[in-house]
C-alpha positions in Angstrom: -12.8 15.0 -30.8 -13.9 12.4 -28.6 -11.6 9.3 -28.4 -12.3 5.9 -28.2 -11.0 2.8 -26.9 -8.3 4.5 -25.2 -8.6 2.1 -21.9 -6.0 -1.0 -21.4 -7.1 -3.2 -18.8 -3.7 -4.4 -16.8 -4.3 -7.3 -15.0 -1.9 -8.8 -12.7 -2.0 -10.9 -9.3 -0.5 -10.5 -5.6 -0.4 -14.0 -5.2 -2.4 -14.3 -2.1 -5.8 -16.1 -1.3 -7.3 -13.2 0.3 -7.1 -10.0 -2.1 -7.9 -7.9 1.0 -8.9 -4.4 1.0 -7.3 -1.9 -1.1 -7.1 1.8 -0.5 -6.5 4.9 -2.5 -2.9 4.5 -4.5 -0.1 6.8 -3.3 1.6 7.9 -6.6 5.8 8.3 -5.8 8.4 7.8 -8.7 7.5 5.7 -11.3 5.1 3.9 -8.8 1.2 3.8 -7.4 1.2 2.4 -3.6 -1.8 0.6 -2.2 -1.9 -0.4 1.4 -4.0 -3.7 1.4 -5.5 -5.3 4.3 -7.0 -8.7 4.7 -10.7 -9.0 4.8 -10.7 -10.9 7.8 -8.5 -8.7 9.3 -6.7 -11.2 11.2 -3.2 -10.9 9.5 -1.1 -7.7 8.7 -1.5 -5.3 6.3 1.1 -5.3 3.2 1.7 -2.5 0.6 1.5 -3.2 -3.1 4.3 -1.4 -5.4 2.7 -0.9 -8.8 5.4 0.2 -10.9 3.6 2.2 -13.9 6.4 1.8 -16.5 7.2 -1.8 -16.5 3.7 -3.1 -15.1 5.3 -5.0 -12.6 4.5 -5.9 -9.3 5.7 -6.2 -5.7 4.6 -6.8 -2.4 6.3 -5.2 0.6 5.6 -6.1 4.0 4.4 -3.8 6.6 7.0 -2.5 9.2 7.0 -4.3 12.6 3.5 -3.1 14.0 0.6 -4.7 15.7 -1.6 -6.7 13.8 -4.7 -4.4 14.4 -2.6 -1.3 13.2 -3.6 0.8 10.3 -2.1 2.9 8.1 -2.3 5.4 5.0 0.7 6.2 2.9 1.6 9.7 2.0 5.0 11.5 -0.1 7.2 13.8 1.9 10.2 15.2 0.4 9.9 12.6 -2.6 9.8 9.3 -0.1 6.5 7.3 0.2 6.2 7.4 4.4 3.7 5.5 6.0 1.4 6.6 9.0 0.2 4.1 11.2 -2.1 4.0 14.0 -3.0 1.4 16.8 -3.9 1.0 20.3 -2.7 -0.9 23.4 -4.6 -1.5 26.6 -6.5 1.7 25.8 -3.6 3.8 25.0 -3.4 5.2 21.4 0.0 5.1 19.1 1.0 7.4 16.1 3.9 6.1 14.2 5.4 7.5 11.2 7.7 5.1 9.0 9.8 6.6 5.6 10.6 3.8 3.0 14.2 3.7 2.5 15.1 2.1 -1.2 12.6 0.2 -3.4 11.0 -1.3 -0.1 
């Protein structure tokens, strides 16, 4: 039995002139996590909360890291963490940051 019209298109906004680059969501909880980053790439990144049951919305800023730094988010032991990666005068940086609380 095939089913159709089983799509709901939820539409929401992050309130920002630059809707950036999203990545893969990070499901955690109730809640997907995208780390966006600005087209231009000339301001830091920011992670979008999607929170699946009440299809609401959040931005959370980005730890205190350079403004070229990356990052991909990841669940360990039930906590979204997030891995970033930069480099200063030639020397490369791993950091690993666990969100404590809703963000």
């Amino acid at each position: 039995m095939m089913l159709l019209n089983s799509w709901r298109e939820v539409v929401f906004s992050v309130g920002s002139n630059d809707p950036g680059n999203w990545f893969a969501a990070t499901f955690c909880g109730q809640c997907l996590y995208f780390v966006v980053t600005s087209w231009n790439f000339e301001s830091l990144s920011w992670i979008v909360c999607f929170d699946v049951k009440t299809e609401s919305l959040r931005k959370i800023q980005f730890p205190s890291v350079p403004v070229e730094a990356r990052g991909n988010l990841v669940v360990l032991n039930g906590c979204i963490h997030l891995c970033v990666s930069y480099t200063i005068n030639k020397e490369n940086y791993r950091n690993l940051w666990r969100m404590d609380g809703d963000g």
